[in-house]
C-alpha positions, 0 to 999 in steps of 0.5 A: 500500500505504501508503494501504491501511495508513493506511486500516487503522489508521484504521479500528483506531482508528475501532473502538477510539474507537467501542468506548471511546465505548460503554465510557464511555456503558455507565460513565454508564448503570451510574453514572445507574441506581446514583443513581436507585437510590440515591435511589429507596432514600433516598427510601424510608427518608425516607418510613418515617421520616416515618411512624414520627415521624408515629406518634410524634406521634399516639401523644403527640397522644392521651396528651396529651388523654388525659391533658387528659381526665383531668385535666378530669374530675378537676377537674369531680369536685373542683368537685362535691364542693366544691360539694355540700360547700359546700351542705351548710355552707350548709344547716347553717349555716341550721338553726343560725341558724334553730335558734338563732333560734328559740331567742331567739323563744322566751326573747323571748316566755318573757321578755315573759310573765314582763314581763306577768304582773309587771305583772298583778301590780302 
């Protein structure tokens, strides 16, 4: 009878031990699965992060040229107006000189008549 009882309480304790065992790996599986969600959901908000500063980067990215271009084309309109304003001096400044030329032809031959007709004179 004894070793009867002693098999008995062996197998008691065979099944608590077994049915401890299946609580503990039951624990670990439930504890495994909450970190897999856990870095599937972190995992997650990292990639809409990146996304987000992503965007952000793209949107700066075309103010930046955007705002390059602006500037580009302001300065290309600057050097026209500049340019075309440095031509029209220019000719200007032509014609004065050529005005002013031509007036100094015409005293020279109005003095060089005079000079002649004084010596015809004499």
């Amino acid at each position: 009878m004894k070793f009867r009882l002693l098999i008995a309480a062996a197998m008691v304790l065979m099944v608590g031990a077994t049915s401890y065992a299946q609580g503990v790996a039951q624990e670990t599986e439930k504890a495994a699965q909450e970190t897999a969600d856990a870095t599937k959901k972190a995992a997650r908000k990292a990639a809409q992060e990146t996304e987000k500063a992503a965007d952000a980067v793209r949107t700066e990215t075309k103010k930046a040229a955007k705002a390059t271009a602006d500037t580009a084309g302001k300065a290309v309109d600057k050097t026209e107006a500049t340019a075309k304003d440095a031509g029209h001096s220019a000719a200007e400044a032509a014609n004065k000189a050529g005005k002013e030329t031509e007036n100094a032809s015409k005293k020279t031959a109005q003095e060089a008549e005079k000079g002649a007709k004084k010596v015809e004179e004499h």
